[in-house]
Backbone as CSV, one residue per row, in Angstrom:
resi,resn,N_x,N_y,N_z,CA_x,CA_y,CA_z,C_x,C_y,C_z
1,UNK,15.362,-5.773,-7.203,14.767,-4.522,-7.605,13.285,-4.763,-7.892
2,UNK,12.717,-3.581,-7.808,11.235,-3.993,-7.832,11.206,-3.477,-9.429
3,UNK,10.175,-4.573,-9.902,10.314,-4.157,-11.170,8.654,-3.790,-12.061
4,UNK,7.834,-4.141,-10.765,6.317,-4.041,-11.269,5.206,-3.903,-9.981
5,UNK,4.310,-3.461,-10.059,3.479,-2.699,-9.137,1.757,-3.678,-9.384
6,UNK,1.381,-3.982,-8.837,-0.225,-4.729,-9.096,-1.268,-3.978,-8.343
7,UNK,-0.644,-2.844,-7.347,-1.375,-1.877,-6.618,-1.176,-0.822,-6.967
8,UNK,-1.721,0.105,-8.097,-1.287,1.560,-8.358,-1.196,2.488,-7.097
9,UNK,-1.891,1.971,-6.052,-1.752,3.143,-4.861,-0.363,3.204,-3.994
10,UNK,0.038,1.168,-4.390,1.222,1.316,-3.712,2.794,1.764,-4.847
11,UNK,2.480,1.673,-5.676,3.236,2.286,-6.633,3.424,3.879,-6.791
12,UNK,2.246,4.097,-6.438,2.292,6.216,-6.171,3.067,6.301,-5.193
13,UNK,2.810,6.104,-4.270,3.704,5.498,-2.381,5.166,5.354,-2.664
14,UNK,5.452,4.341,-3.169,6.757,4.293,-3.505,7.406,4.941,-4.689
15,UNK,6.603,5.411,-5.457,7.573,6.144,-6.276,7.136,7.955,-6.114
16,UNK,6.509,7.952,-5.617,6.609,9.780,-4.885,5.759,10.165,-3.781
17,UNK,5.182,9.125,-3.263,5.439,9.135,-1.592,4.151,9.825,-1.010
18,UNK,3.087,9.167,-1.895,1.989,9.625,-2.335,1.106,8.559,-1.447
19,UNK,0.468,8.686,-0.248,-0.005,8.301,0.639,-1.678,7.941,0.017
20,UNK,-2.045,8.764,-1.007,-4.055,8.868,-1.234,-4.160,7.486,-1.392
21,UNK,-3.195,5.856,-1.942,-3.888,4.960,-2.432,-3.185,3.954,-1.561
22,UNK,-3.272,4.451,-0.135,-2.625,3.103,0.817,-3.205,3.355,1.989
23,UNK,-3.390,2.716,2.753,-3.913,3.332,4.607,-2.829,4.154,5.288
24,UNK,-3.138,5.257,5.591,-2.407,6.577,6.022,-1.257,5.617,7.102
25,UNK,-2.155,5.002,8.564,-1.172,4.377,9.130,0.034,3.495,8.642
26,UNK,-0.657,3.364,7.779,0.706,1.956,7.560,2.030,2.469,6.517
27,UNK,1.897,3.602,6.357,3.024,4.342,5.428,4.648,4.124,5.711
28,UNK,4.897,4.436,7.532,6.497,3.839,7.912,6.690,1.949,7.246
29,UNK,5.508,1.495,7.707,5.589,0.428,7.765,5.909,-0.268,6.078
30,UNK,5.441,0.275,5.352,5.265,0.162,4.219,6.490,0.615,3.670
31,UNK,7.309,2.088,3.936,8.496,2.090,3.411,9.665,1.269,3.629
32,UNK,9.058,0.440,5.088,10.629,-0.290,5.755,10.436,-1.242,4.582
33,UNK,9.605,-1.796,4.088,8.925,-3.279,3.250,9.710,-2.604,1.448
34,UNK,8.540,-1.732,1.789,9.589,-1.448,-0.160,10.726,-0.766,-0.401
35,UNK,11.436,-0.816,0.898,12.687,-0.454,0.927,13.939,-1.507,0.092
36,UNK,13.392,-2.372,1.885,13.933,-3.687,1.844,13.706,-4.925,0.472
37,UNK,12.368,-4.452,-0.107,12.301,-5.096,-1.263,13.068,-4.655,-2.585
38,UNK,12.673,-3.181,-2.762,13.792,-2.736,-3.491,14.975,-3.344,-3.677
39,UNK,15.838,-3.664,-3.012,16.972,-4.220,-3.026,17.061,-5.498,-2.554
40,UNK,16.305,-6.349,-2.531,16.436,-7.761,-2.219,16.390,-8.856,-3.490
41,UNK,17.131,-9.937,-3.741,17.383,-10.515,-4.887,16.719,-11.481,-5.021
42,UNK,16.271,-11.914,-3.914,14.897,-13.061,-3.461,14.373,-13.378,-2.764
43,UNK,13.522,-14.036,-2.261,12.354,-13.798,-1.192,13.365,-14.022,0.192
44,UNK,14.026,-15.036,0.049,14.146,-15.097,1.653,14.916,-14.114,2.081
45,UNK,15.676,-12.494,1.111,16.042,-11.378,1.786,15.272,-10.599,2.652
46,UNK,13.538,-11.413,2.336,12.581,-10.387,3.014,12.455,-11.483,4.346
47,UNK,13.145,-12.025,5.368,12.733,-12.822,5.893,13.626,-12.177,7.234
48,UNK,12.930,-11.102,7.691,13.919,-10.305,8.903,12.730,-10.577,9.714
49,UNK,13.102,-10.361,11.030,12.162,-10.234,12.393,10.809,-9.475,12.078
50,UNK,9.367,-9.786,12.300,8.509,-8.953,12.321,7.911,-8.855,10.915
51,UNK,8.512,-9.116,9.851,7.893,-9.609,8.538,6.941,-10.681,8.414
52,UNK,7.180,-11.885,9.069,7.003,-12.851,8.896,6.642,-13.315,7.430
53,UNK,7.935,-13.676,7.089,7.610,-13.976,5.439,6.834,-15.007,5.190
54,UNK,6.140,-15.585,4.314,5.755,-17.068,4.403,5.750,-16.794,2.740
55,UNK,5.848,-18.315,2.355,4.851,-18.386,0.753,3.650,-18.693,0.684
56,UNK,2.905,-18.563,-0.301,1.371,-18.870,-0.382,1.084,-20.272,-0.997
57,UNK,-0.034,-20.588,-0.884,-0.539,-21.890,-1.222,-1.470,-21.830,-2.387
58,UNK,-1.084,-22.921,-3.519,-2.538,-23.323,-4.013,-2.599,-22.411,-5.238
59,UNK,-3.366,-21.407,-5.590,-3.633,-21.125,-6.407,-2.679,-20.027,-7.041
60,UNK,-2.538,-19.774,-5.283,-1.037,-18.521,-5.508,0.082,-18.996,-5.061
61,UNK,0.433,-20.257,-5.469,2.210,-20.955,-5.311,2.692,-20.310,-5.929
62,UNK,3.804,-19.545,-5.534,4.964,-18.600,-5.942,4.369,-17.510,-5.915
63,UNK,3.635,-16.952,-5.342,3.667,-15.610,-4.752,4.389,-16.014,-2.998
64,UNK,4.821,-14.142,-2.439,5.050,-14.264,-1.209,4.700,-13.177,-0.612
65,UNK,4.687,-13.535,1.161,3.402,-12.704,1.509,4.293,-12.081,2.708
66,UNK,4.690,-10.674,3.013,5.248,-10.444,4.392,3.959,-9.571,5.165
67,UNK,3.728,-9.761,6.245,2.767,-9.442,6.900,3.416,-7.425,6.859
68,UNK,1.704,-6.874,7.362,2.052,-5.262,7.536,1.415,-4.789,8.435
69,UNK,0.568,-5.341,8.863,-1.067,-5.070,9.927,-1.676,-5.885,9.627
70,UNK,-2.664,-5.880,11.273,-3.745,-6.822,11.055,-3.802,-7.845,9.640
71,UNK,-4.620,-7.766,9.233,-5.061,-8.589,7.917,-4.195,-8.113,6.554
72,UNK,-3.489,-6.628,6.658,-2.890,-6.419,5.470,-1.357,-6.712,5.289
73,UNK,-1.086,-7.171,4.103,0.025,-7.951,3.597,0.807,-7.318,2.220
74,UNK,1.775,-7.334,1.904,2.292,-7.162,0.657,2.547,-8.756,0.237
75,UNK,2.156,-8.481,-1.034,2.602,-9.837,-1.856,3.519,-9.591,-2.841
76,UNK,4.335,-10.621,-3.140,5.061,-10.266,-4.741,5.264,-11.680,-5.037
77,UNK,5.824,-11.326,-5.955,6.508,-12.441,-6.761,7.945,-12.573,-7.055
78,UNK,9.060,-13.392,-7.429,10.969,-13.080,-7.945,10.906,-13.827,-8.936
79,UNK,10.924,-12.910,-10.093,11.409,-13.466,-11.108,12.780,-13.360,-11.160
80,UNK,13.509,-13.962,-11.379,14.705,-14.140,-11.527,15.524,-13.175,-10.087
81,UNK,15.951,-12.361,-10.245,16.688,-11.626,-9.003,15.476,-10.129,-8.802
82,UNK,14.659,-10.118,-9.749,13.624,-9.057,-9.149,12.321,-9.608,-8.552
83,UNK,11.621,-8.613,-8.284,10.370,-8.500,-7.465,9.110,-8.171,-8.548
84,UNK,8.626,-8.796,-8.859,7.485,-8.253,-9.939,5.743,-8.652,-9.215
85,UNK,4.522,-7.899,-9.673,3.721,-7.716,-8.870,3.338,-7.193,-8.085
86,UNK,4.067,-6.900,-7.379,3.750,-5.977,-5.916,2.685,-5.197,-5.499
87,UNK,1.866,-6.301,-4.235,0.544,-6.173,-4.788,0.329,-5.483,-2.668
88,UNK,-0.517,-4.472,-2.317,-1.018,-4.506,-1.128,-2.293,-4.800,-0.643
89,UNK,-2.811,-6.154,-0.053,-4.003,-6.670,0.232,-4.382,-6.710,1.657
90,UNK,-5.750,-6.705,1.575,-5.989,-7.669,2.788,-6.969,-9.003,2.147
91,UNK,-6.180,-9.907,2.680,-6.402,-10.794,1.583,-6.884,-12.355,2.852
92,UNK,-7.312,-12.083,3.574,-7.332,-13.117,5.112,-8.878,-12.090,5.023
């Protein structure tokens, strides 16, 4: 379960579907992601075709990153069986 938001735009998005604080295109793309996160108990549930999950390095060990476009990514974090953080960057 997602249990925390680090992007208020993507938090409007997912909790009433409120497009003003995310890139218009990437909205399907974005619900398949906080769908699937919603209900995933730990990272490697996010590890389907076309995600390409990876973890991060270095400063951000234990964050994880599934690709969305070009350069933009969702990140989070699992604490225990949730998702906390949930952050949308372009971060490359």
């Amino acid at each position: 379960m997602i249990l925390s938001f680090k992007h208020k735009g993507l938090a409007r998005f997912f909790e009433h579907g409120s497009k003003s604080g995310i890139q218009a295109q990437h909205a399907e793309r974005l619900r398949l992601i906080l769908g699937r996160l919603h209900v995933a108990t730990a990272a490697r549930d996010m590890d389907l075709a076309g995600l390409r999950l990876h973890a991060l390095k270095g400063e951000r060990k234990g964050v994880w990153s599934v690709w969305v476009s070009g350069n933009w990514r969702v990140t989070f974090q699992f604490v225990g069986r949730d998702a906390e953080l949930v952050d949308y960057e372009d971060y490359h």
